[in-house]
C-alpha positions in Angstrom: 0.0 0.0 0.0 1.2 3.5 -0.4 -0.1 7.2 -0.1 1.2 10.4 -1.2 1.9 13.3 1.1 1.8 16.8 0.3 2.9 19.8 2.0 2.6 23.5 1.6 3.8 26.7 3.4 6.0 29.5 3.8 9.5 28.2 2.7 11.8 27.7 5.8 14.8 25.3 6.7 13.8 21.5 7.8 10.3 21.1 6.0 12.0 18.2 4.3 13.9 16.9 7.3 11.1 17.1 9.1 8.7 15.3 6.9 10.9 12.4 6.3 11.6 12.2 10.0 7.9 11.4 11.1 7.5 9.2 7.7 10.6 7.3 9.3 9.0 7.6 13.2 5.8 5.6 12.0 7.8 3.0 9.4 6.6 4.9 6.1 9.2 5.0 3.5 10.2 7.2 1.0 9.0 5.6 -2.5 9.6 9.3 -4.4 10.0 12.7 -3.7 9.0 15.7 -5.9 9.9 19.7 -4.2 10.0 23.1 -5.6 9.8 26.6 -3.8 8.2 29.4 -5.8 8.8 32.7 -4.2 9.1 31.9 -0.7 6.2 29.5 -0.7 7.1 25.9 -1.1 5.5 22.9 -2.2 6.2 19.2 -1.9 4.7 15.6 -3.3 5.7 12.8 -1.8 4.8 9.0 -2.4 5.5 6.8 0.7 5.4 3.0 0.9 2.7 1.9 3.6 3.8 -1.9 4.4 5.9 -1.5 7.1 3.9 1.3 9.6 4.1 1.0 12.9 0.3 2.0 13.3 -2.8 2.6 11.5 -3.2 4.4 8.4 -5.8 7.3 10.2 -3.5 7.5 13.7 -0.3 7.8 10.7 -1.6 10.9 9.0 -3.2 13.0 12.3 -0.2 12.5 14.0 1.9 13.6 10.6 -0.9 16.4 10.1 -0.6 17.8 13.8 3.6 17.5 13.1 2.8 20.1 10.0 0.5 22.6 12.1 2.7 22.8 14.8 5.7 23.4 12.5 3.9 25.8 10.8 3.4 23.8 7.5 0.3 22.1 6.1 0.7 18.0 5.2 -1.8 16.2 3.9 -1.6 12.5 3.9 -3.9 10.8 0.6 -4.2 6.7 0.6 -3.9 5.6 -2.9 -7.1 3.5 -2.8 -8.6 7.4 -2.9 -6.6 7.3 -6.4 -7.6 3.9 -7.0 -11.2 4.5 -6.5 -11.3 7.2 -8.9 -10.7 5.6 -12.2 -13.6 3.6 -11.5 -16.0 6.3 -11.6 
């Protein structure tokens, strides 16, 4: 299984670090990685591998979403089967 992870704010040192920190914490890992900064905003994709996480998927991305808000960054975690899903419509 695998979900992708996005994450928005004001551009500032350690969004990266910190994002692949709490994928690490729970057992997600980094499948791909897609960044950019445009102005001082930046923006980041990232596709994480679900099979080895140390908890639920929903506990996963609160925990992960309350890391973001209290760093002052938005992340959004997406299961793929909301990907999945759609091409069935």
């Amino acid at each position: 299984m695998k979900a992708v992870i996005t994450v928005t704010g004001k551009d500032k040192v350690g969004i990266i670090a910190l994002t692949s920190a709490e994928c690490a914490k729970y057992g997600a890992n980094i499948v791909d990685i897609s960044q950019t900064v445009m102005k001082e905003y930046f923006a980041m994709i990232m596709l994480v591998e679900l099979s080895g996480l140390k908890c639920d998927f929903a506990a996963f991305a609160d925990c992960i979403q309350k890391t973001g808000l209290e760093n002052g960054v938005d992340i959004r975690v997406m299961h793929e089967d909301i990907f999945n899903s759609m091409h069935r419509i």
